[in-house]
C-alpha positions as CSV (number, residue, x, y, z in Angstrom):
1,X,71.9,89.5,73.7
2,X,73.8,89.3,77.1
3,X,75.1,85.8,77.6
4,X,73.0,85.4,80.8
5,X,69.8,86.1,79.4
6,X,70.4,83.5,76.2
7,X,70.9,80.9,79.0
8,X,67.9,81.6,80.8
9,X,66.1,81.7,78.0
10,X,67.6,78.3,77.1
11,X,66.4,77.0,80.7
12,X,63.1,78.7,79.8
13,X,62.8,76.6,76.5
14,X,63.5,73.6,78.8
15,X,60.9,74.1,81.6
16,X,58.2,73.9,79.2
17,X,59.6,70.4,78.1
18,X,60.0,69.3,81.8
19,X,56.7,70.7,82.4
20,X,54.9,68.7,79.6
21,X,56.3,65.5,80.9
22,X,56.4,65.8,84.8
23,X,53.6,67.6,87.0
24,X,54.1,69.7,90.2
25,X,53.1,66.9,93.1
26,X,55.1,63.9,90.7
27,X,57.3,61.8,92.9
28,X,61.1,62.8,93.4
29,X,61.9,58.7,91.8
30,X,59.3,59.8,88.6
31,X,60.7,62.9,88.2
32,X,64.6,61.3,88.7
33,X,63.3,58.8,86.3
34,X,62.5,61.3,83.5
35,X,65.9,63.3,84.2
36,X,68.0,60.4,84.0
37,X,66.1,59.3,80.5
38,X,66.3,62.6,78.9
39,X,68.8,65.3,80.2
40,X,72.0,65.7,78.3
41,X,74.9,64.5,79.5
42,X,76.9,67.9,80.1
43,X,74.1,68.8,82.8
44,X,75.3,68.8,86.2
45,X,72.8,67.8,89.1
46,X,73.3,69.1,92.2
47,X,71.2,68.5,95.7
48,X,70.4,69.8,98.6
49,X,67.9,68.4,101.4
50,X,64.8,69.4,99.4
51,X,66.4,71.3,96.1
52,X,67.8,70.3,93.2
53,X,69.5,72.3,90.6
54,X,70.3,71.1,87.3
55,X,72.8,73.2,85.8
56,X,72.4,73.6,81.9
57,X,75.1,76.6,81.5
58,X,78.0,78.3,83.1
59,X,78.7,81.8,82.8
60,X,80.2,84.8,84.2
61,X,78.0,85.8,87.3
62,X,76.1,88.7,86.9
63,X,76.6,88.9,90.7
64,X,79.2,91.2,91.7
65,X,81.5,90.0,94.2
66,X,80.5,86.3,92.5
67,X,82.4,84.0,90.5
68,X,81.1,81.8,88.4
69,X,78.1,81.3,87.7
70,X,75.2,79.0,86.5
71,X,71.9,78.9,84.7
72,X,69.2,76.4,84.7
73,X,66.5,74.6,86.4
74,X,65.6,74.8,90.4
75,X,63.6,72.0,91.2
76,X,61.9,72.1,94.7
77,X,60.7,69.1,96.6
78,X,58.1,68.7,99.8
79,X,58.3,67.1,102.5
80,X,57.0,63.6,101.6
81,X,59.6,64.3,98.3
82,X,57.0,65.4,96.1
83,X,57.9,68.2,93.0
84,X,56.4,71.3,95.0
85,X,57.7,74.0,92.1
86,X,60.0,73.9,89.4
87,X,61.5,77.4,87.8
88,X,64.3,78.6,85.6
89,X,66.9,80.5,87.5
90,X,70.7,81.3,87.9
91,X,73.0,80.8,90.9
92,X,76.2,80.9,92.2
93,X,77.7,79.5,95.7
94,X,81.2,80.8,95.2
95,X,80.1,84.4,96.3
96,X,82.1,86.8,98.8
């Protein structure tokens, strides 16, 4: 198996753990309340105005033209900062 595709099967495995514990409409504090209780410490959080990834894996981008890459969860928020969706994914912001 391809390194990329055991990551996202590891974010995968970890979506249905969020997903027993934190409902799409929770609050951005209730949901940063359960991350801050239960993610490992080598996860990286990064935000943007209404996204938040949390990076459970680096890897070679499967890209081209990328760098590195990452693999994990993509957390998406509304306007009033409410979870509006929450998938497994892979990014990269380092592309040409």
């Amino acid at each position: 198996m391809r390194i990329h595709e055991i990551n996202m099967s590891n974010a995968e495995a970890f979506k249905r753990v969020f997903d027993r514990h934190i409902e799409v409409g929770a609050t951005a504090a209730d949901v940063d309340t359960y991350l801050t209780d239960n993610l490992p410490a080598s996860v990286v959080r990064s935000s943007m105005i209404h996204t938040t990834f949390l990076e459970l894996a680096q890897e070679p981008s499967p890209t081209f033209g990328c760098g590195r890459g990452s693999a994990g969860l993509i957390l998406d928020f509304d306007n009033e900062a409410r979870l509006k969706s929450l998938r497994a994914g892979s990014w990269s912001f380092d592309c040409l």
